[in-house]
TIKOL-396809 format. One record per residue: residue number from 1; residue in three letters; chain; x, y, z of N, C-alpha, C in turn. Coordinates in pm, whole numbers, plus 50000, padded with zeros to 5 digits. Layout:
% residues N
 seq type mol  n.xx  n.yy  n.zz ca.xx ca.yy ca.zz  c.xx  c.yy  c.zz
 NUM  ALA   A     X     Y     Z     X     Y     Z     X     Y     Z
...
This chain:
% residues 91
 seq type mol  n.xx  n.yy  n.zz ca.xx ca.yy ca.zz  c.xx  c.yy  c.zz
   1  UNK   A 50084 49882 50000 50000 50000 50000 50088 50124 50000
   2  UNK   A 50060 50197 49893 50172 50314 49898 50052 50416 49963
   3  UNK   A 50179 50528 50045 50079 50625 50159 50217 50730 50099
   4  UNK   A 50153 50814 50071 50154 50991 50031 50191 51075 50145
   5  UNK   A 50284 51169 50147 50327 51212 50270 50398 51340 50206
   6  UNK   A 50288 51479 50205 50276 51572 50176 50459 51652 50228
   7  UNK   A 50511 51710 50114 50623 51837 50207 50630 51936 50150
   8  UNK   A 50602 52044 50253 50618 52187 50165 50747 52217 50116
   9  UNK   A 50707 52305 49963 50855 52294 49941 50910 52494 49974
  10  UNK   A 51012 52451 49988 51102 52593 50058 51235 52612 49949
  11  UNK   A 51253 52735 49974 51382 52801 49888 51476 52824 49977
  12  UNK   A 51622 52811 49919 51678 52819 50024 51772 52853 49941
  13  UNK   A 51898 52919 49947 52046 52977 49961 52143 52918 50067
  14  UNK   A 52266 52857 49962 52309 52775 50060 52430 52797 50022
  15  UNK   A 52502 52837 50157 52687 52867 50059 52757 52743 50213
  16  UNK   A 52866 52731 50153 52984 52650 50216 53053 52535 50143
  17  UNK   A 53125 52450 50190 53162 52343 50127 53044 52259 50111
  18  UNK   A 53065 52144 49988 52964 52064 50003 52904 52014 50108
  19  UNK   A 52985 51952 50194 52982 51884 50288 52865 51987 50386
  20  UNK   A 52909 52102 50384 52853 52224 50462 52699 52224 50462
  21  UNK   A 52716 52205 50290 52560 52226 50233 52495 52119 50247
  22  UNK   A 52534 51975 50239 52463 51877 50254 52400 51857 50407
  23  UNK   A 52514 51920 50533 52436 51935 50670 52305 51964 50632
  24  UNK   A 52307 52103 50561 52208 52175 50601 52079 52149 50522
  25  UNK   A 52116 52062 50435 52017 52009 50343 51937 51884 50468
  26  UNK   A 52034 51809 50524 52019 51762 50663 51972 51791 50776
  27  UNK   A 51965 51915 50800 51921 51957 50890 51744 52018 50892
  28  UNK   A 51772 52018 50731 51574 52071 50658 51521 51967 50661
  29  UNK   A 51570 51866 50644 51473 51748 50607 51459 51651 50789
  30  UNK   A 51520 51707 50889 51495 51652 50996 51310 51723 51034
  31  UNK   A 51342 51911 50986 51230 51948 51046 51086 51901 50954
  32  UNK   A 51107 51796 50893 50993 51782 50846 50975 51622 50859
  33  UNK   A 50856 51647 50962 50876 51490 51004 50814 51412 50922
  34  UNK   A 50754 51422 50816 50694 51355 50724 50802 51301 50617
  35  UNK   A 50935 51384 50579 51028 51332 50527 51118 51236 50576
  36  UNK   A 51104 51225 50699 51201 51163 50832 51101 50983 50826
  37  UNK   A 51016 51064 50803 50902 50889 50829 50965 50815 50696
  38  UNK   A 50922 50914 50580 50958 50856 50477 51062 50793 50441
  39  UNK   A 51225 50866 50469 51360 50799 50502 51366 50622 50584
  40  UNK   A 51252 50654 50701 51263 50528 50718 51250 50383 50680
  41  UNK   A 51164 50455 50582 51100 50354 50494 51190 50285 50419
  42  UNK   A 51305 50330 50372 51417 50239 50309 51436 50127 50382
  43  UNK   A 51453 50015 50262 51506 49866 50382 51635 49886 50371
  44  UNK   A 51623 49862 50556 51741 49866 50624 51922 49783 50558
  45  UNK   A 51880 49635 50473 51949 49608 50407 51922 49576 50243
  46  UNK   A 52035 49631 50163 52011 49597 50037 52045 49508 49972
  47  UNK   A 52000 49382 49903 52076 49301 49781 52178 49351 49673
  48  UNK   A 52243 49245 49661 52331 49276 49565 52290 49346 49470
  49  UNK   A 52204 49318 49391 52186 49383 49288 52162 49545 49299
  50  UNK   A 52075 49593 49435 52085 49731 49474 52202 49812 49425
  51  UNK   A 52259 49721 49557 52408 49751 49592 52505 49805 49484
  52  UNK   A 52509 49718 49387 52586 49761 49248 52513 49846 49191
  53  UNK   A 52344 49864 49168 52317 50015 49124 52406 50152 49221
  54  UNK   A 52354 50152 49335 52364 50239 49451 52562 50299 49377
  55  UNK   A 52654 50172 49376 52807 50167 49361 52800 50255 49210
  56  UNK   A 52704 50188 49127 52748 50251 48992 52723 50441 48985
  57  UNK   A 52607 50457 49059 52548 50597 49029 52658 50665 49129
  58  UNK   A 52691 50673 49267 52803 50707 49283 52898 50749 49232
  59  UNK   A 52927 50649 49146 53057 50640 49045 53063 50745 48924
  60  UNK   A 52906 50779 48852 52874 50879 48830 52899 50959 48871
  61  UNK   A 52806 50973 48973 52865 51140 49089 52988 51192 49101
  62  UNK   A 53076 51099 49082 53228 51152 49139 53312 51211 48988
  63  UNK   A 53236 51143 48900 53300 51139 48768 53232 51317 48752
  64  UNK   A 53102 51307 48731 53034 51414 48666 52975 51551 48747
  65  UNK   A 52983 51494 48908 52972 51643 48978 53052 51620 49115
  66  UNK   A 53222 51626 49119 53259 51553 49280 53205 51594 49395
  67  UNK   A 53220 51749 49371 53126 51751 49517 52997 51678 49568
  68  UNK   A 52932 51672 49435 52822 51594 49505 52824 51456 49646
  69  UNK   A 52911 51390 49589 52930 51289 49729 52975 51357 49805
  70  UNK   A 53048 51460 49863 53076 51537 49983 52904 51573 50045
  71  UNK   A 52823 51624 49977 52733 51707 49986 52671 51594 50060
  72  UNK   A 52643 51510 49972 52547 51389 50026 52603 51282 50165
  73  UNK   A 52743 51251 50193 52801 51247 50305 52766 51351 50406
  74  UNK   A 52716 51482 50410 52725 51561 50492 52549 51564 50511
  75  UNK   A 52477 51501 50419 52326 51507 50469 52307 51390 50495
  76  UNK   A 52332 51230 50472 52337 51138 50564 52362 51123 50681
  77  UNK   A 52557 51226 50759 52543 51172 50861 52481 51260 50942
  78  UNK   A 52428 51396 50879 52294 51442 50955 52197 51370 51025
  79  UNK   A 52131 51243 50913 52025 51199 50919 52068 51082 50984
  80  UNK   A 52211 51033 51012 52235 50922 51082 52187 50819 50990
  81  UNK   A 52176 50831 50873 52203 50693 50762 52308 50701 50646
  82  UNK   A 52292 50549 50621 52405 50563 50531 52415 50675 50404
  83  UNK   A 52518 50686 50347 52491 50761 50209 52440 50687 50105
  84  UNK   A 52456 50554 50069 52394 50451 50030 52252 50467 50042
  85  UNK   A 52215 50441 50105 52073 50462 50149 51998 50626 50076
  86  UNK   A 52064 50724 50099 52111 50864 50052 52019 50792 49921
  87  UNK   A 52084 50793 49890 52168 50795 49718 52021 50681 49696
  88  UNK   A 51992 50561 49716 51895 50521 49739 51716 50565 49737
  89  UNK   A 51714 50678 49801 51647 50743 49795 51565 50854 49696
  90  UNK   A 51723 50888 49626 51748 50934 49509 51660 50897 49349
  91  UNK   A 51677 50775 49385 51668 50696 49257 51492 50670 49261
């Protein structure tokens, strides 16, 4: 049963290192507890086959925007999950 879980969306200006920006991208998505429910919703472990998507798009990221994995390291361990999971979410 898929369940819908409304988030307002906000503008925001964001300067620092990636890493900086991904906190704070981390730190928006804590105050909305409807996004926080939703995060949980990822299973906790992934199959292989995930796994090697999750590895390949990464691999992307680093190739075609590096900061991006800084960014996204810095809003996972906000959220106290993996970047995997991150990135997961993504997709």
């Amino acid at each position: 049963m898929r369940t819908n879980y409304p988030v307002p969306f906000e503008y925001w200006v964001m300067e620092g290192s990636s890493y900086e920006v991904g906190q704070f991208q981390g730190n928006a998505i804590k105050k909305h507890i409807a996004s926080t429910r939703f995060l949980s919703k990822i299973p906790k472990e992934m199959d292989a086959r995930t796994k090697n998507v999750v590895r390949d798009v990464l691999g992307l990221y680093k190739q075609f925007s590096p900061g991006l994995t800084e960014e996204i390291q810095g809003c996972a361990d906000c959220l106290s999950i993996s970047p995997d999971k991150l990135i997961l979410y993504t997709l």
